[in-house]
Residue frames as qw, qx, qy, qz and C-alpha x, y, z in Angstrom:
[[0.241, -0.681, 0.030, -0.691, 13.73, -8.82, 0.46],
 [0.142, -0.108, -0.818, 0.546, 14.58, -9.45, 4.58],
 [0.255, -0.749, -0.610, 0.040, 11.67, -9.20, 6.97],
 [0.343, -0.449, -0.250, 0.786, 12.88, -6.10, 8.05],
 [0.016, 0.200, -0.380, -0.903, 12.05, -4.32, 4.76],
 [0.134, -0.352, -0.835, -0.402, 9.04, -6.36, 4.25],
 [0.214, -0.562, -0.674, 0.429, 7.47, -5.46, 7.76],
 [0.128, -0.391, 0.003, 0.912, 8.42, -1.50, 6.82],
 [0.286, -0.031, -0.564, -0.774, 6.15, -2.15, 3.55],
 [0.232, -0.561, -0.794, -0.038, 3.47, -3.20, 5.48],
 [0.291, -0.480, -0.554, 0.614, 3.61, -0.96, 8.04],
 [0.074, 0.367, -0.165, -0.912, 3.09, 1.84, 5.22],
 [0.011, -0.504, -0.767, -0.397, -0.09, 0.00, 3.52],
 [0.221, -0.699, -0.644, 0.218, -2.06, 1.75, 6.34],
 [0.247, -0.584, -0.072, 0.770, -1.20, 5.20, 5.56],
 [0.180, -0.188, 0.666, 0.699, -1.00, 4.78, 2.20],
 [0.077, -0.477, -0.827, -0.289, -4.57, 3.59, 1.94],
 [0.127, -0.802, -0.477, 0.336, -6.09, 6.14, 4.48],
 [0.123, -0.327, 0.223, 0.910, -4.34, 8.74, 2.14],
 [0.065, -0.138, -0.826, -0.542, -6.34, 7.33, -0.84],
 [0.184, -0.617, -0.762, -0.064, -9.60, 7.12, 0.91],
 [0.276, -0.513, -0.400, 0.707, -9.36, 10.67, 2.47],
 [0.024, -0.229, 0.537, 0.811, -8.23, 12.02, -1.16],
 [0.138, -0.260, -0.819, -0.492, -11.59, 10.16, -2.51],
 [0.124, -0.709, -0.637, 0.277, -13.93, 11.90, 0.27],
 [0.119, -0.717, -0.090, 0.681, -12.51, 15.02, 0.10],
 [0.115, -0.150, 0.616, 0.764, -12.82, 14.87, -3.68],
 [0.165, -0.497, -0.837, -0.161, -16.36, 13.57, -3.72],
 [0.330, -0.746, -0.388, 0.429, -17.44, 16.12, -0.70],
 [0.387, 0.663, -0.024, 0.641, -15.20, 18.91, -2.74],
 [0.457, -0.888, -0.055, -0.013, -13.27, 19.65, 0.82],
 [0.746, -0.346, 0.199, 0.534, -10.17, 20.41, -0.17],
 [0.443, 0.839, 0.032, 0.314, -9.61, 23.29, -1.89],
 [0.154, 0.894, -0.298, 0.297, -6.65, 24.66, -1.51],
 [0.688, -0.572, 0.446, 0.008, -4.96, 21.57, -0.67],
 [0.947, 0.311, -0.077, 0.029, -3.55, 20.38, -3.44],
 [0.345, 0.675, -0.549, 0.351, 0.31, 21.34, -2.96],
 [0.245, -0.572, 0.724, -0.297, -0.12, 19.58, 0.54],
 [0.929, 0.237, 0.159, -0.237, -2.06, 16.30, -0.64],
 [0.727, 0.628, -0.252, 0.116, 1.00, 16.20, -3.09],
 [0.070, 0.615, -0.661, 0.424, 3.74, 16.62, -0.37],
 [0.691, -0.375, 0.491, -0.375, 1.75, 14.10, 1.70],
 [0.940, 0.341, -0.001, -0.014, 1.53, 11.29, -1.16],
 [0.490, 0.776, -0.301, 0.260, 5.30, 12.12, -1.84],
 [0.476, -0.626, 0.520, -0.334, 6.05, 11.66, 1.57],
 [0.817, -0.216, 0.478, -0.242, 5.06, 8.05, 1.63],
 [0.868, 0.491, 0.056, -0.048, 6.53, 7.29, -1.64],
 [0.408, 0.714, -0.537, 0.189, 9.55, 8.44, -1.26],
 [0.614, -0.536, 0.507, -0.280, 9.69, 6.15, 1.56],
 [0.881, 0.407, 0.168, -0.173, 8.62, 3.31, -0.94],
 [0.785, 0.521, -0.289, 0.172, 11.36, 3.80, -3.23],
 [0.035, 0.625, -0.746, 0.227, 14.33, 4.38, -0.44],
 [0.705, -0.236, 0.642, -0.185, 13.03, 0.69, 0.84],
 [0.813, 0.193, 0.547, 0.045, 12.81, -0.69, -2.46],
 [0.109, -0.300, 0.510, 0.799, 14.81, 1.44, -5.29],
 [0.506, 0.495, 0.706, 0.020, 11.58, 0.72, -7.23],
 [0.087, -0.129, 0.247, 0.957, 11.47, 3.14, -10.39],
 [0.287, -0.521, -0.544, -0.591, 7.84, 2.80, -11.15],
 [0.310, -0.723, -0.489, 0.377, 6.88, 3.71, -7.44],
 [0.214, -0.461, 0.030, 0.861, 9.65, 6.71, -7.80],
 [0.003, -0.013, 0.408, 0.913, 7.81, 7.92, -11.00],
 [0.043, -0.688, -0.724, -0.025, 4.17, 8.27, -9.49],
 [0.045, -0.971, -0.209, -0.108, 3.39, 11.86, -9.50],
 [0.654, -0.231, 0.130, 0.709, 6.61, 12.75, -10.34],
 [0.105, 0.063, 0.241, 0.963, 5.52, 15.37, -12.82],
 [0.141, 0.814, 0.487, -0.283, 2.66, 17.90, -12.37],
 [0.354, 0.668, 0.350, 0.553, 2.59, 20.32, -14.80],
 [0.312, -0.075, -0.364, 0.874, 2.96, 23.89, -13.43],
 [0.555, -0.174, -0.026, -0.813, -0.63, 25.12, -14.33],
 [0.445, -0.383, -0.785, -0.195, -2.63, 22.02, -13.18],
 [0.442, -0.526, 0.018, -0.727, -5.12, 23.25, -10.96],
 [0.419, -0.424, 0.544, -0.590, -5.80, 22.39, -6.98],
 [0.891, -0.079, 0.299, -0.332, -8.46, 19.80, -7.87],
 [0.731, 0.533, -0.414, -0.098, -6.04, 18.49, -10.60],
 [0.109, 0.614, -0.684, 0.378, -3.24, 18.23, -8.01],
 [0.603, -0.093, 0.523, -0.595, -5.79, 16.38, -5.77],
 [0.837, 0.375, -0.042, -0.396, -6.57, 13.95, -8.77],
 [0.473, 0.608, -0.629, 0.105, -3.01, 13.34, -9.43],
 [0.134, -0.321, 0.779, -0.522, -2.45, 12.18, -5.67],
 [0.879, 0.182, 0.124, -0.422, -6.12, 10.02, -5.79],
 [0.918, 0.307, -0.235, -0.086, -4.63, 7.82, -8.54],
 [0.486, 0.571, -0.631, 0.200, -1.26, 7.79, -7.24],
 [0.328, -0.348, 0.721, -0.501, -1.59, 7.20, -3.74],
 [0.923, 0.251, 0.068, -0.282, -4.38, 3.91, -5.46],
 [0.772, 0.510, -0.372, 0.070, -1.35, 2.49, -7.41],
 [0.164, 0.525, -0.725, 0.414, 0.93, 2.71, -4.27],
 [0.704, -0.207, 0.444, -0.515, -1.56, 0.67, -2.16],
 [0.876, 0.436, -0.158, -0.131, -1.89, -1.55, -4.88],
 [0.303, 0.551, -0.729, 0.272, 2.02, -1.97, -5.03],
 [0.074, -0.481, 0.758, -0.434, 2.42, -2.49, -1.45],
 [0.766, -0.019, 0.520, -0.377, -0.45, -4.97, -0.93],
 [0.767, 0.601, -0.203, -0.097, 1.57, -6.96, -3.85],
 [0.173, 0.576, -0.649, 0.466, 4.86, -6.47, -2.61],
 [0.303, -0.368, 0.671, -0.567, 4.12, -7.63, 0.81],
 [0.293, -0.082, -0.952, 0.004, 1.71, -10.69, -0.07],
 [0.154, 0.349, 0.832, -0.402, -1.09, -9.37, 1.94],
 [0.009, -0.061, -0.398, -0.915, -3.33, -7.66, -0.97],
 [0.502, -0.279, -0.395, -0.717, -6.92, -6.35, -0.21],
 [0.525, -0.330, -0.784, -0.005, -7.05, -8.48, 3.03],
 [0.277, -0.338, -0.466, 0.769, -7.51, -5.50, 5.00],
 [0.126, 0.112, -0.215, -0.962, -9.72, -3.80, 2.88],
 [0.150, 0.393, 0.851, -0.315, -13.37, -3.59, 3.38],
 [0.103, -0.173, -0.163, -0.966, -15.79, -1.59, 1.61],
 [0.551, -0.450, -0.138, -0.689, -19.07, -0.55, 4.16],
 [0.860, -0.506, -0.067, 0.000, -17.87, -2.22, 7.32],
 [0.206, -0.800, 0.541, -0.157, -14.69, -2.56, 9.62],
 [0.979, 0.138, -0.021, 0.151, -12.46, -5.71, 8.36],
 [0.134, -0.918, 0.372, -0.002, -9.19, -5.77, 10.39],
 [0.869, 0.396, -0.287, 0.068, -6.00, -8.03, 9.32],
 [0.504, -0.744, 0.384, 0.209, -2.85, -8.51, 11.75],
 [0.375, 0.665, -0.646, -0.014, 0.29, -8.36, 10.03],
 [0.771, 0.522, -0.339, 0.131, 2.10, -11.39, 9.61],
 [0.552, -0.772, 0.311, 0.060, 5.08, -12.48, 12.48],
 [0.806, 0.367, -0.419, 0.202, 8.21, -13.10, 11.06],
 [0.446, -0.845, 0.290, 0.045, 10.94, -14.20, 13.67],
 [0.066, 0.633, -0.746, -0.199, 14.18, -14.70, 10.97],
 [0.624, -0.061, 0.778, -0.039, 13.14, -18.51, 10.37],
 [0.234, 0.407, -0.667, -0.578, 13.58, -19.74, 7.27],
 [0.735, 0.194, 0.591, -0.270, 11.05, -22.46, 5.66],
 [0.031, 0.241, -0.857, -0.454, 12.05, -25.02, 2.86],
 [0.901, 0.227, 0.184, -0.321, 9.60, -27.09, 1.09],
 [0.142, 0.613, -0.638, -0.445, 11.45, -29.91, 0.24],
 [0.145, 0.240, 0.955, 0.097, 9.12, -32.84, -0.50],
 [0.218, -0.184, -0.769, -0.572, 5.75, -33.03, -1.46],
 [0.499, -0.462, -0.641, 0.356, 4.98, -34.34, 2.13],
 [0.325, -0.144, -0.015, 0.935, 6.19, -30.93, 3.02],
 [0.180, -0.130, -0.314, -0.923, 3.97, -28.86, 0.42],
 [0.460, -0.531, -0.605, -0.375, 0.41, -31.23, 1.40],
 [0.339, -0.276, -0.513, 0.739, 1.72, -30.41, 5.30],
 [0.047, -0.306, -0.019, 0.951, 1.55, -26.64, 4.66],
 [0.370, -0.216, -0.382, -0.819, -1.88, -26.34, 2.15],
 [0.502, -0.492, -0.692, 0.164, -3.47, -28.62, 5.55],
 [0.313, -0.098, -0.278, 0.903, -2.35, -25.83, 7.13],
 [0.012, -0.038, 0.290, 0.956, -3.59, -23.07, 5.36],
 [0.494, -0.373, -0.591, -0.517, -7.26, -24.92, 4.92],
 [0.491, -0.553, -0.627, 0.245, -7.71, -25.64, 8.30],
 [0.061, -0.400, -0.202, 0.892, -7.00, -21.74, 9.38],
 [0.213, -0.095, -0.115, -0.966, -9.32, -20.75, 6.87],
 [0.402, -0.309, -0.858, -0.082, -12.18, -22.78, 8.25]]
């Protein structure tokens, strides 16, 4: 995957999640009636983004079928779990899972700078270099 495609899956965690968390107030709160056909176009939105960056066939088959009777809240249920699993994906995909997620406070993450540089490990020396690294930023 280039950085170019990676950055584009990041840049859609944040939507992807505030879809998920709206979908789980407004399910909880029962404010959404009579949103389920757009919930479903919104979730769809971001997925189909998903799969044209990544051809992925389990993204493309999240709420791919709804029945034709499922009801508003059903539609609303469908999008809940799916728009969960696509967060899930992308914070997989992209390597930065759950570090931007907070539950009962405001925990913000900065994406990641790639600028096209390529990094070998090709010693040992190399590999203790880079976990010095890593320990000393999380300090």
């Amino acid at each position: 995957m280039n950085d170019q495609i990676l950055v584009s899956l990041m840049q859609l965690i944040a939507p992807a999640r505030t879809l998920r968390e709206d979908l789980d107030k407004g399910l909880t709160l029962e404010t959404l009636d009579g949103m389920g056909e757009y919930v479903l176009s919104a979730f769809r939105t971001l997925r189909d983004r998903v799969v044209q960056l990544t051809s992925d066939e389990y993204v493309r088959s999240l709420a791919e079928q709804i029945p034709g009777e499922a009801t508003d809240r059903q539609k609303q249920t469908v999008a809940f779990l799916a728009a969960g699993q696509l967060v899930s994906y992308l914070e997989a995909k992209t390597g930065v899972g759950g570090l931007s997620h907070s539950h009962g406070g405001d925990n913000y993450q900065m994406a990641p700078v790639f600028n096209g540089s390529k990094f070998t490990l090709s010693s040992q020396e190399d590999v203790d270099k880079l976990e010095g690294l890593f320990k000393s930023k999380a300090k």
